[in-house]
C-alpha positions in Angstrom: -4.5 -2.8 -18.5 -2.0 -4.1 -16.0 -2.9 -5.5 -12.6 -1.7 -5.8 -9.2 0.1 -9.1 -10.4 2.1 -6.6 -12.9 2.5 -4.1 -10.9 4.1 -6.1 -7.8 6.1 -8.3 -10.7 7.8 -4.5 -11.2 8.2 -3.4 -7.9 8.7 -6.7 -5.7 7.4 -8.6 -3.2 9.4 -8.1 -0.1 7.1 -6.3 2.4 8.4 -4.9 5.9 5.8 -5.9 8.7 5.4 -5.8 12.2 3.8 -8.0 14.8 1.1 -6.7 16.9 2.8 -6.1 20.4 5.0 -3.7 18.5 5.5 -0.5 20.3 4.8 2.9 17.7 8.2 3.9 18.8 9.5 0.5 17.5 7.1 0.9 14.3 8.2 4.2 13.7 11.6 3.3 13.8 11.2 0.3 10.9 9.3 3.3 9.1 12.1 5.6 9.1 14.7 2.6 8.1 12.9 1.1 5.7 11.6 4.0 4.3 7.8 3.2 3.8 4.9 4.9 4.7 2.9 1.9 6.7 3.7 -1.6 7.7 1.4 -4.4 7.5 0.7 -5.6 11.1 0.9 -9.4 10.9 -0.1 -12.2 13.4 2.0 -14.9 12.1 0.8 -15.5 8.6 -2.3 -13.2 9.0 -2.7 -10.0 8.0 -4.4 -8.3 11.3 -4.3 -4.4 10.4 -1.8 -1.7 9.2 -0.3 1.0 10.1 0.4 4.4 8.9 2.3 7.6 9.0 -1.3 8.6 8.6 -2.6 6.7 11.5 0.1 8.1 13.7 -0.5 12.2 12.2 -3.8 11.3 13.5 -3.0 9.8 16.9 -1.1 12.8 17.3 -3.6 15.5 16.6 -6.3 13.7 18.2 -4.5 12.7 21.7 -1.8 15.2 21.5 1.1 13.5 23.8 0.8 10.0 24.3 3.3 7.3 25.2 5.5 5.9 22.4 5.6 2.8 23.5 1.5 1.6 23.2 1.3 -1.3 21.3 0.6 -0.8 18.1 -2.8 -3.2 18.3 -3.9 -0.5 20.1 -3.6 2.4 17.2 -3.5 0.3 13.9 -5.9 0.5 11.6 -8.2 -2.8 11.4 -10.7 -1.9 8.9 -8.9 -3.5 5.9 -9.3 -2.9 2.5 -7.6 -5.1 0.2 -7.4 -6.6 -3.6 -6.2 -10.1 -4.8 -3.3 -10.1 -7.6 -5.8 -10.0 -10.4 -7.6 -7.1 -9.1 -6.8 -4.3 -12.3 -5.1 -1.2 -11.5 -7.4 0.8 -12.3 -9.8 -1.0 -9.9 -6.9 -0.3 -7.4 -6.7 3.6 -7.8 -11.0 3.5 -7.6 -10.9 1.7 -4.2 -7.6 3.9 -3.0 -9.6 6.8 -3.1 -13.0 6.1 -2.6 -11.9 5.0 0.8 -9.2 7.7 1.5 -6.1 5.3 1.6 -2.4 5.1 0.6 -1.4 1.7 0.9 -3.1 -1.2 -0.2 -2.5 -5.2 0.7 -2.7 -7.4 -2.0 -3.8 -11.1 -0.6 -3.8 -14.3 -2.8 -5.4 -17.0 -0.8 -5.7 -14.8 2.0 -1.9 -14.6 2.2 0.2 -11.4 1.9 1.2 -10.9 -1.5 2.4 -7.6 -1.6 1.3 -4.0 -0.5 1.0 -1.0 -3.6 1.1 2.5 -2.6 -0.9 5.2 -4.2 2.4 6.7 -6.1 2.8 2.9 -7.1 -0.2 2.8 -8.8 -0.4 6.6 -10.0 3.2 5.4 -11.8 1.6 3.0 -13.3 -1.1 4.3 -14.9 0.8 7.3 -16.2 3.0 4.8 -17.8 0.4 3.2 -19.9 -1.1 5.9 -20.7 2.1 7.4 -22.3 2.3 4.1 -23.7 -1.0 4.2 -25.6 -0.4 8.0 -26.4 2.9 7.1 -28.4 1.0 4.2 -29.8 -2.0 6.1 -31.4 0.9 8.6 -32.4 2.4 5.8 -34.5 -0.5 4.6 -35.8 -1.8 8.0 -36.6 2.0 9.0 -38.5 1.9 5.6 -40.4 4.7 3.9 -38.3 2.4 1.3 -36.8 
């Protein structure tokens, strides 16, 4: 089965991310532009947390009103869970929801990579498995 390798080769590379001192307000606003659902928080190079429109759903039904403009450092998520480019897809889905997340950093060499969503890898895997089901259907009908 594909990887995360194949499945960034399909979707791309480019990866919007924000630096720590970013305000949510500023976040939110990359978010709404870009069109994701989380940004990677990098300190230069490093990959230092991420953040989600989970984290900030959260946020706001734990605190209720709080100021836009804390730092994102404050709020991210930095318990990370991530795979390297090899790591299979279906290895990918198993850790996405064992651990109750959406977004997933791939590293190679402890460098950002690329980040899969859930719907990225769900894609994915329905895709093979039509795949396989039109292959056993050829070789079951004699076409193969």
């Amino acid at each position: 089965m594909a990887t995360a390798a194949d499945l960034l080769k399909k979707k791309g590379t480019k990866v919007y991310s924000i630096p720590p001192d970013t305000t949510i307000r500023e976040a939110l606003q990359v978010m709404a532009e870009k069109d994701v659902g989380a940004l990677p928080v990098m300190d230069g190079e490093d990959l230092v947390g991420i953040f989600s429109e989970r984290d900030f759903a959260r946020l706001l039904a734990k605190e209720g009103a709080f100021p836009l403009d804390t730092s994102i450092s404050d709020v991210m998520t930095k318990k990370l869970f991530t795979v390297n480019p090899s790591a299979s897809i279906e290895d990918c889905m198993q850790l996405m929801t064992d651990k109750h997340i959406r977004h997933l950093p791939i590293l190679d060499n402890e460098k950002m990579a690329g980040l899969i969503s859930i719907g990225d890898v769900v894609k994915a895997i329905i895709s093979y498995q039509k795949d396989f089901i039109n292959q056993l259907e050829s070789y079951i009908s004699g076409r193969w």
